[in-house]
N, C-alpha and C positions, 0 to 999 in steps of 0.2 A: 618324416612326415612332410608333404610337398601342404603347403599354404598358399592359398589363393584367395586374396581380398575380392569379396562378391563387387565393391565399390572402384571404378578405375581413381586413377590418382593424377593428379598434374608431376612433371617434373620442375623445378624450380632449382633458379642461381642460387650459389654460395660462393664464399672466397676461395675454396679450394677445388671447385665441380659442382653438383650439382646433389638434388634431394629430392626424394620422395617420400612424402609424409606416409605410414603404414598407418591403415584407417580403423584399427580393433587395437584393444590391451593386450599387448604380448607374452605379459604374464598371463593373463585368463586364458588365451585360447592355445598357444604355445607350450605353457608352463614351465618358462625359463627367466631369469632374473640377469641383471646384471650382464658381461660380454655373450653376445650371440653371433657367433660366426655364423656366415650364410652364403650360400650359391645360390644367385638370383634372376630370373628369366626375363625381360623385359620385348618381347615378342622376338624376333629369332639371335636377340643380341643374350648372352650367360658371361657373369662376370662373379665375383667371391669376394667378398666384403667384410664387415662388423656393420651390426646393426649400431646407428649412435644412439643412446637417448635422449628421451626427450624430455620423461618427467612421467611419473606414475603408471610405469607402466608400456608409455607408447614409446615406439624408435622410430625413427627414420633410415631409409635404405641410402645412403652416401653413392654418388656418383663422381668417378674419377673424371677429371678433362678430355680423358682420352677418349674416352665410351660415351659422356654428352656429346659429343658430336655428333652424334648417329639420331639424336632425338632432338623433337624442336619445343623448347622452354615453353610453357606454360598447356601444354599440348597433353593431354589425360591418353595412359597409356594402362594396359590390363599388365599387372605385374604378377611372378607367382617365385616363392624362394622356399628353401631346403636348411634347415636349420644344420649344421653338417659336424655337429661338437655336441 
């Protein structure tokens, strides 16, 4: 199932790379709990992750160092991921 938040998103720092907050409950539209492996679009850049969470529900998509370079912090990007587990 390809997931497309209707809402773009900012990408924001962290200690280790970078975040994007996912903007719906994971569980509701997903219907997956707890670890969520994912393959993630971020316009022509696709990278594989774990969702982290967040808390009831919402994760955030973790951005490696490597792959925030390609994007400029605070800058709202259309994301789309593939639940891939």
């Amino acid at each position: 199932m390809l997931i497309q938040p209707k809402e773009r998103t900012a990408i924001s720092k962290t200690e280790n790379g970078g975040m994007m907050k996912i903007p719906f409950n994971v569980w509701e539209i997903c219907k997956r709990e707890g670890d969520v492996p994912v393959k993630v679009r971020i316009g022509e850049t696709v990278f594989v992750c774990n969702l982290e969470p967040e808390g009831n529900g919402y994760y955030n998509i973790p951005i490696q160092g490597s792959i925030l370079q390609q994007f400029e912090l605070g800058k709202e990007y259309s994301v789309t991921f593939r639940i891939t587990k």
